[in-house]
C-alpha positions as CSV (number, residue, x, y, z in Angstrom):
1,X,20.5,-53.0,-9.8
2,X,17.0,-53.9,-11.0
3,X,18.5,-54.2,-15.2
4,X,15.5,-54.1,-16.2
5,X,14.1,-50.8,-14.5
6,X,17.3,-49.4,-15.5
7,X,16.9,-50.0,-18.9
8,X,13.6,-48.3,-19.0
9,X,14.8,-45.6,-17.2
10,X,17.2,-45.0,-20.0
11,X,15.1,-45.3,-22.8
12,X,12.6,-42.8,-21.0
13,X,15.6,-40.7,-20.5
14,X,16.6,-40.7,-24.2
15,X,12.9,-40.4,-25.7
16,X,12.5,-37.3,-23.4
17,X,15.8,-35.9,-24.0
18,X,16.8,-34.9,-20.5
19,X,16.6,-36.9,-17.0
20,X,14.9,-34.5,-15.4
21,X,12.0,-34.7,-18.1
22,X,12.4,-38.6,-17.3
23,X,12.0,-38.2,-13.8
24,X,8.9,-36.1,-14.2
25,X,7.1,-38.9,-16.8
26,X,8.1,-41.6,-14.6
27,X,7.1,-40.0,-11.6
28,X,10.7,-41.4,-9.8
29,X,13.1,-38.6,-8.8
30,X,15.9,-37.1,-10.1
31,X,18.6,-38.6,-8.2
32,X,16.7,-42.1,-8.8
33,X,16.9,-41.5,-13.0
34,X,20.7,-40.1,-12.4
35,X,21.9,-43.4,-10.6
36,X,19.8,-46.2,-12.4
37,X,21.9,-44.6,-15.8
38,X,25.3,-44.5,-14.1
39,X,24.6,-47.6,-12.6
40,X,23.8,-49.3,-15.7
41,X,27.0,-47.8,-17.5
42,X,29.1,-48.9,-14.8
43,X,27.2,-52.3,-15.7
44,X,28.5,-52.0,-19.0
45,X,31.2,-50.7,-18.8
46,X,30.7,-48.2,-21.2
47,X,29.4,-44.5,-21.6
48,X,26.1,-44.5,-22.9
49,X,25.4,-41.0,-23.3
50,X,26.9,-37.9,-23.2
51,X,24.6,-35.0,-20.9
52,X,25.3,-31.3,-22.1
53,X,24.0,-28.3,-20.5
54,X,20.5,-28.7,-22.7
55,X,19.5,-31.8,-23.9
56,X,21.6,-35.6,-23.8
57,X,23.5,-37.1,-26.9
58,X,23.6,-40.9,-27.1
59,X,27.1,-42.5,-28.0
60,X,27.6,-44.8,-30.7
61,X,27.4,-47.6,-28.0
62,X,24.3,-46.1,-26.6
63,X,22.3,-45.8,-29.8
64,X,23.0,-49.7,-30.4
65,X,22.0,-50.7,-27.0
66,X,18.8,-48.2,-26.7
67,X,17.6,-49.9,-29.7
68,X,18.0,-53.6,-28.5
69,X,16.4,-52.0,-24.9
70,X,13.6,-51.3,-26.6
71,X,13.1,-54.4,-28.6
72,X,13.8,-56.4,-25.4
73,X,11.3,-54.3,-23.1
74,X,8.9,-54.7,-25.6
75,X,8.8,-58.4,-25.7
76,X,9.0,-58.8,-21.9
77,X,5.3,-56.5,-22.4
78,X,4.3,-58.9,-24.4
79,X,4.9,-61.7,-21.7
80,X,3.9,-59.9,-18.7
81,X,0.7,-59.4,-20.8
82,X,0.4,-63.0,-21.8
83,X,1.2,-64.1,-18.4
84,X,-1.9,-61.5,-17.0
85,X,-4.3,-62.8,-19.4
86,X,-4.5,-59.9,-21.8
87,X,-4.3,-62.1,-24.4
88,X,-7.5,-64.1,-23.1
89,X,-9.5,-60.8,-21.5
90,X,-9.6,-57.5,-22.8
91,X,-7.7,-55.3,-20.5
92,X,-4.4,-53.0,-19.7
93,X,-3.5,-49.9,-21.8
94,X,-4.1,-49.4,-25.0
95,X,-1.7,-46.1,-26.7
96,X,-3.9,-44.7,-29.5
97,X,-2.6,-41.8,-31.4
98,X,-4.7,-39.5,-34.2
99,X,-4.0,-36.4,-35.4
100,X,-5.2,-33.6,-33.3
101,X,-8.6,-31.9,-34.7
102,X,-9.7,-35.4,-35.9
103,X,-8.9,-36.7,-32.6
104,X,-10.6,-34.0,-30.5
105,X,-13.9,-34.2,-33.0
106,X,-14.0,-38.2,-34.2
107,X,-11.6,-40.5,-31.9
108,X,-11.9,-38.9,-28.2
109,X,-15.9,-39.7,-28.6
110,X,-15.6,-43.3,-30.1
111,X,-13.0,-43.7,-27.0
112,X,-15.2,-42.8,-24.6
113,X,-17.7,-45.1,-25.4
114,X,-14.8,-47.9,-25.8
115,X,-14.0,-47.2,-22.3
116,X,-17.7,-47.8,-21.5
117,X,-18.2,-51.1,-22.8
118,X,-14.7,-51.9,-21.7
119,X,-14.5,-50.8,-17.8
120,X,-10.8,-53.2,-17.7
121,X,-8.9,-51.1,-20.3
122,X,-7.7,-48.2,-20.0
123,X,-6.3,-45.6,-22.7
124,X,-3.1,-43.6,-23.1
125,X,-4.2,-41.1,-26.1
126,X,-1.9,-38.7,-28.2
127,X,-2.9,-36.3,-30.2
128,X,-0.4,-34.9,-32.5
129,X,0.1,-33.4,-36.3
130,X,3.1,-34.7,-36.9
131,X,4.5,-38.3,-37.6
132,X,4.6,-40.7,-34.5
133,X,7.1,-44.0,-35.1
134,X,4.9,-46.8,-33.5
135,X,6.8,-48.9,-32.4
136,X,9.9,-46.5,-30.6
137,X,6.9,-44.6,-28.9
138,X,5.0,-48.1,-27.7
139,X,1.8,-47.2,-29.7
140,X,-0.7,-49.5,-30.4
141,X,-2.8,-48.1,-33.5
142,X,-3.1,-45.4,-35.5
143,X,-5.3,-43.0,-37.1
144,X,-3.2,-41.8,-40.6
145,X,-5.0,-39.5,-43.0
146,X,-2.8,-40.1,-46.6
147,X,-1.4,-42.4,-48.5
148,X,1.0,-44.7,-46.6
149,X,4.5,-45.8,-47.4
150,X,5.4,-49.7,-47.8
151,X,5.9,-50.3,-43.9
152,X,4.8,-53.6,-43.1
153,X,1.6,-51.7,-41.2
154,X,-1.3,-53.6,-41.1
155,X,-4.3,-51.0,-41.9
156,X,-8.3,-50.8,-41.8
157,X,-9.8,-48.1,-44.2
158,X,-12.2,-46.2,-43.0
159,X,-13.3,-43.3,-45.7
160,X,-11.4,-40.7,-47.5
161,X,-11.4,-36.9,-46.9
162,X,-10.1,-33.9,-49.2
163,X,-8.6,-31.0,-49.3
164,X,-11.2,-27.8,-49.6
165,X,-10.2,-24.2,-50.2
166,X,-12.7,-21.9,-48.2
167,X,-13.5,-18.9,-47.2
168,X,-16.1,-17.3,-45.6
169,X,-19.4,-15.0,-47.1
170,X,-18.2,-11.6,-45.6
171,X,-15.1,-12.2,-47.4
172,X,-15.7,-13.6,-50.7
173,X,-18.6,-10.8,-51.0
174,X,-15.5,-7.8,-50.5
175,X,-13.3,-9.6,-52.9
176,X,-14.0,-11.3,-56.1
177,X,-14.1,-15.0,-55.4
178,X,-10.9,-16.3,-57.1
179,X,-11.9,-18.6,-60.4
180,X,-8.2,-20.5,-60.9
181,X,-5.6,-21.2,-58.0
182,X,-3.1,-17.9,-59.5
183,X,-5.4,-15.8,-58.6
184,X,-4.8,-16.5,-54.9
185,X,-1.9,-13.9,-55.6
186,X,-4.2,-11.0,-54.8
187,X,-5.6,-12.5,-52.1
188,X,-5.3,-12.7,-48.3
189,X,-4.2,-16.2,-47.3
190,X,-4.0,-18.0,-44.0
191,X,-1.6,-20.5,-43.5
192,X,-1.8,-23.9,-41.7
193,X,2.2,-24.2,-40.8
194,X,2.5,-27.6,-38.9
195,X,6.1,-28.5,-39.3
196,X,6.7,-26.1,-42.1
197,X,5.9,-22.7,-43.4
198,X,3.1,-22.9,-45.4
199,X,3.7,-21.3,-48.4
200,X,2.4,-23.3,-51.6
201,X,-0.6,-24.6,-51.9
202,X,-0.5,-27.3,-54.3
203,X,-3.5,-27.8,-56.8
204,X,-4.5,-30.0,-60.2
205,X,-4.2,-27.0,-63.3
206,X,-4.6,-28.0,-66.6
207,X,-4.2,-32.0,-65.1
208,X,-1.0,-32.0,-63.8
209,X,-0.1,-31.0,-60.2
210,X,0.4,-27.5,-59.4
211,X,2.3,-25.6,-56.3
212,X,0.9,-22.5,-56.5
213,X,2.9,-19.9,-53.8
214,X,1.0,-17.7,-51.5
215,X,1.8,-14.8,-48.9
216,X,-0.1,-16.2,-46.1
217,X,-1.7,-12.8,-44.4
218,X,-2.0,-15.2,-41.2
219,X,-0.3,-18.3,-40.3
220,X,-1.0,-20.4,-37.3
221,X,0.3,-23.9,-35.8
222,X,-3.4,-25.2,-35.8
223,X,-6.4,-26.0,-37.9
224,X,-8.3,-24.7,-35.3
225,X,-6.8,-21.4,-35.3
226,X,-7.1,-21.2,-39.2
227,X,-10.5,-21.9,-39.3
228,X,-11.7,-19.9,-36.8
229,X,-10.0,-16.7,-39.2
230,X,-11.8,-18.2,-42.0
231,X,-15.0,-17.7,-40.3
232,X,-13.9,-14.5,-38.9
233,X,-13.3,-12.8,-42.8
234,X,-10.1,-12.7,-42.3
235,X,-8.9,-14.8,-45.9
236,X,-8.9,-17.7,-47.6
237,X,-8.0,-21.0,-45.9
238,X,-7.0,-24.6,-47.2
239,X,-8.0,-27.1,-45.0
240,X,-9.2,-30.9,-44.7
241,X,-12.9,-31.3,-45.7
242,X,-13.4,-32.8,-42.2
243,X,-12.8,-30.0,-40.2
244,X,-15.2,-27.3,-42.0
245,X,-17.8,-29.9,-43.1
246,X,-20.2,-28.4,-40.6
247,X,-19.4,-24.9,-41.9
248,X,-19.6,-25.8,-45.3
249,X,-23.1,-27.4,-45.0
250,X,-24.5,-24.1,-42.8
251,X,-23.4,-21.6,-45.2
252,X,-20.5,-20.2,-42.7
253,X,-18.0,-21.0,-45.1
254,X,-18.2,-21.3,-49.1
255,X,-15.4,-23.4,-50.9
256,X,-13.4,-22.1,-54.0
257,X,-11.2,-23.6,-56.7
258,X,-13.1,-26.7,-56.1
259,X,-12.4,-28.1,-59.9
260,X,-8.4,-27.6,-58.6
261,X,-8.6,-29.6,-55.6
262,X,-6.3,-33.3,-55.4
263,X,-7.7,-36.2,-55.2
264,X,-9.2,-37.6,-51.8
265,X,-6.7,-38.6,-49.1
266,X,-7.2,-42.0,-47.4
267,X,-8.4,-42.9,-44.1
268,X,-7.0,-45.4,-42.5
269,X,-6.4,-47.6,-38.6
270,X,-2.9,-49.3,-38.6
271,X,-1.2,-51.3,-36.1
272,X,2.2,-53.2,-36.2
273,X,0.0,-56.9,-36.5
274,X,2.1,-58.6,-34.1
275,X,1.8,-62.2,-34.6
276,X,-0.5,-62.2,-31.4
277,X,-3.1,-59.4,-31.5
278,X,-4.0,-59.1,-27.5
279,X,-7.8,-59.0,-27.5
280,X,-8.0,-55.1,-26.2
281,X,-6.2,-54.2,-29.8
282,X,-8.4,-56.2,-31.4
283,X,-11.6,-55.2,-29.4
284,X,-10.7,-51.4,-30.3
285,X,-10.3,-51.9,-33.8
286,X,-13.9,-54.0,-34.0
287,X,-15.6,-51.0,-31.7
288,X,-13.6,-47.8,-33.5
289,X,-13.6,-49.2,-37.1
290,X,-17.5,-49.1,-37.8
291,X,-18.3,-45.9,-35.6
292,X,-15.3,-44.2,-37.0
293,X,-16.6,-44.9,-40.5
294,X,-20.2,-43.3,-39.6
295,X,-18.7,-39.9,-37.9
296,X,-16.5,-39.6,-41.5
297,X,-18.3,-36.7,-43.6
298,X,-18.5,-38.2,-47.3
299,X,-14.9,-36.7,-48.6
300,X,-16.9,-36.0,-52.1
């Protein structure tokens, strides 16, 4: 048994949450995944998970010994990557992961152009609205738009954006534009619901922070989607001044309750800052960092 292939077969396993979803992202077939994981319990001595008809359950030995499989597979990376000269040359994979519309409009194109000027890397990109653990899911860095909690992160700002609250001509000329955020209550709204239902809207009244509920007329899992109903007449949308910059600036979309927005949001690059920063991290940050900075519309 090859221990070490085993273990990575098992933390593919667990991060997937089946062995057939393992097999399929490792490319190795079923029976392959099924045997490496018995074999490695039999190694053990000890169950390690627990496979039900619909997704696998780790033990209380096998959540232990998944987390000291990852720590260990990520410092024999580090090695292998020492020992290849990553460390001296840029090149290997880099995992870079953004949040999806900024991704598709800002990161994809500063990546290309990274991969351009650095034909020896390649890049493993993930797009995704939700929270991404860095260091379980082997990313490198990290484009977060907020403030960020007290985690060690080492980060590179890049700009600020804000939240707007839009809506487009057609609309606002069929329904009085609303002047404070409780008159949203008579108006259609169209939700952005990424791992919630979206209904409050939070705002700055009278200079303290304000949820104000709304019946969302429209809800949808993506910016993209809400926009694309803003422009259509369809309501009012709250969105990231990033995304409807454009639209703003052309007249396809008007904002509202401007004087009720939040304060700006941060922009930042963050990485884990290893004590060794392998040249293709660091080569990424010094490309991204600047061009990043120029593609960010003024948040103000």
């Amino acid at each position: 048994m090859d221990r070490f292939e085993a273990m990575r077969t098992l933390v593919a396993a667990v991060d997937a949450g089946s062995l057939s979803a393992a097999s399929r992202r490792l490319g190795v077939p079923l029976p392959t995944v099924s045997r490496r994981v018995s074999d490695l319990e039999s190694h053990l001595r000890a169950q390690l998970l627990v496979r039900t008809s619909r997704k696998l359950l780790l033990t209380e030995v096998g959540k232990a010994y998944v987390a000291t499989c990852r720590q260990i597979l990520v410092e024999l990376d580090d090695a292998e990557r020492l020992a290849t000269g990553e460390y001296r040359t840029p090149r290997g994979e880099l995992a870079i992961t953004a949040p999806v519309m900024f991704g598709q409009m800002h990161v994809e194109p500063v990546v290309l152009g990274f991969l351009q000027a650095y034909p020896e890397i390649s890049i493993r990109l993930t797009l995704a609205d939700y929270f991404i653990d860095l260091t379980e899911n082997r990313i490198d860095v990290a484009l977060r738009i907020g403030d960020l909690p007290d985690s060690g992160l080492v980060v590179r700002r890049l700009g600020a954006v804000r939240w707007i609250t839009c809506a487009s001509p057609a609309y606002l000329a069929a329904r009085a534009a609303p002047q404070t955020p409780n008159d949203l209550a008579d108006h259609d709204c169209l939700g952005f619901e990424r791992t919630h239902a979206d209904s409050l809207w939070p705002f700055v009244v009278a200079g303290a922070p304000s949820n104000i509920p709304i019946r969302p007329r429209l809800s949808a899992n993506t910016a993209r989607a809400v926009i694309d109903a803003a422009l259509a007449g369809a309501g009012i949308a709250r969105v990231l001044s990033y995304q409807v910059a454009r639209d703003i600036a052309e007249g396809r979309l008007v904002e509202v309750l401007g004087s009720y927005q939040n304060e700006a949001l941060p922009v930042h690059l963050v990485h884990s800052g290893q004590p060794m920063l392998p040249l293709k991290l660091r080569a990424f940050l010094d490309f991204a960092a600047p061009r990043l900075k120029d593609r960010l519309p003024p948040a103000a």
